[in-house]
N, C-alpha and C positions, 0 to 999 in steps of 0.2 A: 286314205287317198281317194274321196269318195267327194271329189269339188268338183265344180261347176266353171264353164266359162273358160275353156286355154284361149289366150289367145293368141296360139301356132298349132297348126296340126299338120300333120303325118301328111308329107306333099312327096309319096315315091322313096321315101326311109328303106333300107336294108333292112334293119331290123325286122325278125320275123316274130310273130304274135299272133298265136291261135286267136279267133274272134274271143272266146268266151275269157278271155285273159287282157285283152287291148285294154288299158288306161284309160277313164272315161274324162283324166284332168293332167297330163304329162307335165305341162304347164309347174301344178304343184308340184310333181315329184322334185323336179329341178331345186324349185324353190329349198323345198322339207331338205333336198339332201346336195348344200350343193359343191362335196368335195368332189372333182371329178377325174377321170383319167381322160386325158387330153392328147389325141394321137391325132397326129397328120404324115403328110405323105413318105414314102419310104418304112413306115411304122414306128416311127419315134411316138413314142407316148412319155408324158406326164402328169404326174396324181400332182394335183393343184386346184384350188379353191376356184368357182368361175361362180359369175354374180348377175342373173338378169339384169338388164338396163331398159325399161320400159318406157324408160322421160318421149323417149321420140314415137313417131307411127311407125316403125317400126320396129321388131324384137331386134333385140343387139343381148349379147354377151357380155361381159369385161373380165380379165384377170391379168396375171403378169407371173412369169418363174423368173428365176435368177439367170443371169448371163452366163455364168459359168459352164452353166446345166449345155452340153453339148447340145440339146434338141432346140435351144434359143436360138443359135445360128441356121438351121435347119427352117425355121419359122419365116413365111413369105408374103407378099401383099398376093391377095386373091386367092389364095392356097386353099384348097379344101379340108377341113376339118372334120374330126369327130369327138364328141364329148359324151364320154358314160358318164351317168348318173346311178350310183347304185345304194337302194336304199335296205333295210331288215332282210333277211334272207335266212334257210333253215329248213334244215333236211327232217322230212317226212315218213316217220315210220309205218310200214305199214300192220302194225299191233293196231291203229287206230282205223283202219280199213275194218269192220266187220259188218255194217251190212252193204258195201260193195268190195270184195277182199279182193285186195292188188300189188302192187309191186313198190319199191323205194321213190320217194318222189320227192321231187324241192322246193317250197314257197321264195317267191321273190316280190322285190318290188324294184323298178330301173326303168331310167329313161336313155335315148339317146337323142343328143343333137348334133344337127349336120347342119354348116354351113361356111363361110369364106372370112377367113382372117384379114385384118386390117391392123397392121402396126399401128402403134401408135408412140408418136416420138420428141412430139413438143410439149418442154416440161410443165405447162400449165393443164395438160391435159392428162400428163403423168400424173400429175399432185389430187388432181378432178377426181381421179377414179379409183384413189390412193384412199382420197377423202372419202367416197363415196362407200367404199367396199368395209372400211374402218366402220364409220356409221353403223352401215346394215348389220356387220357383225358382233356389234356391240349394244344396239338396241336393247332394250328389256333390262339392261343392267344401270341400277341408277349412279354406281360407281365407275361408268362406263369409259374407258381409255378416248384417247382424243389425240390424236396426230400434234395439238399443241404440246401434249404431254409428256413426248419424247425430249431426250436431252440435246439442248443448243446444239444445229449442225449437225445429229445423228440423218435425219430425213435427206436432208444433203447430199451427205455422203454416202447414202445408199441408193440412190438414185440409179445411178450410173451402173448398178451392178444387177441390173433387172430389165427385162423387157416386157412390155407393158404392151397390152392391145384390144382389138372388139374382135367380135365373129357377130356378124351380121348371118342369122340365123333362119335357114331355106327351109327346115323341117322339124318336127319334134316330135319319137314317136315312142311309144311307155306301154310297160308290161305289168300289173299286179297280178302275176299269177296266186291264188288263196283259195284253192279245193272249191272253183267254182263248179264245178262238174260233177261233183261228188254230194250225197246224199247227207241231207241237215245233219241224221247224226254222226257221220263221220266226220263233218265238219267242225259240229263240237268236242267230238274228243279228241280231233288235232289240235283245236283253240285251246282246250283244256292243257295238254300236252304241251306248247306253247308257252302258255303262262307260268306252268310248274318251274321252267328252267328261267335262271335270272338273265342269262345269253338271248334268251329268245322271247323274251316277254313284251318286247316291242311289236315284233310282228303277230303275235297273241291280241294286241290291245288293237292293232289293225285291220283285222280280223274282224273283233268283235264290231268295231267302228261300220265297216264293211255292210254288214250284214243288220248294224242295228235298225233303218230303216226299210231291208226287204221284207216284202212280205213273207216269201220264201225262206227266210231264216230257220224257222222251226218245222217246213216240211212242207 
């Protein structure tokens, strides 16, 4: 998580973020991880796919849960929102603390976004962003699904059983916490540490990522 260029940043976010941990591209985290937990007002959350929408000059959102989902009726025009993004995460022993020896600690990587829901309820615009999010997550695959692909009438008839909208997006603010504070080789032998377990080898590989272009890497 080591990009260039958000273009939304951190405009007064709750999110709290030690300096030496803030996100230098929140932007991607979104991007790399973007199932999110989706909460608004009263505390209704839902874990649901959310998809930048960059076409316009402005950042926009898009996603859609099912109508059934109680938290569908709950959902309003200009409502405030929040959208975690939470990407590798992975608890820190401190066996790898020995030339700063310290306490349990936990690597993450996460974003949040904060801003204001907009329905959206004419089917053309349904189908738009139906298309849109299909596309995005089926890129890179040359056997890729396609909304034609569904069976006569399936698309249809699910229409109506989902609620579909934008968050027109006020802030965006992101944590890579990864043993910035801590001494090159403790640093390695948390990355070491990391890599060994198949659960945690992602944030291992980010890590290394991290750190491949500091000078600071090895001391």
């Amino acid at each position: 998580m080591n990009g260039k260029g958000a273009s939304a940043q951190d405009n007064g976010s709750a999110l709290y973020v030690p300096v030496a941990y803030r996100a230098e591209d929140p932007v991607q985290i979104v991007r790399s991880y973007p199932f999110a937990q989706l909460i608004s007002e009263g505390l209704h959350a839902t874990a649901t796919p959310l998809l930048l929408d960059e076409q316009d000059s402005e950042m926009n959102m898009v996603g859609h849960i099912s109508r059934a989902n109680p938290h569908a009726a709950k959902l309003q025009k200009s409502q405030d929102v929040l959208a975690i993004f939470t990407g590798p995460h992975a608890y820190i022993s401190p066996r790898s603390y020995l030339e700063r020896p310290s306490v349990p600690t936990w690597n993450y990587v996460l974003a949040h976004v904060r801003g204001h829901l907009v329905p959206v309820t004419k089917p053309d615009e349904v189908l738009a962003i139906l298309h849109q999010s299909v596309k995005h997550f089926e890129a890179g695959d040359q056997s890729r699904w396609r909304m034609d692909d569904a069976p006569p009438g399936k698309i249809d008839s699910l229409l109506g059983g989902i609620v579909t909208f934008r968050i027109k997006v006020t802030s965006i603010a992101g944590a890579t916490k990864l043993s910035q504070i801590q001494p090159a080789g403790d640093r390695g032998r948390i990355i070491d540490e990391l890599l060994r377990c198949p659960q945690t080898q992602d944030l291992g590989h980010i890590m290394l990522d991290y750190y491949a272009d500091r000078s600071d890497a090895s001391g």
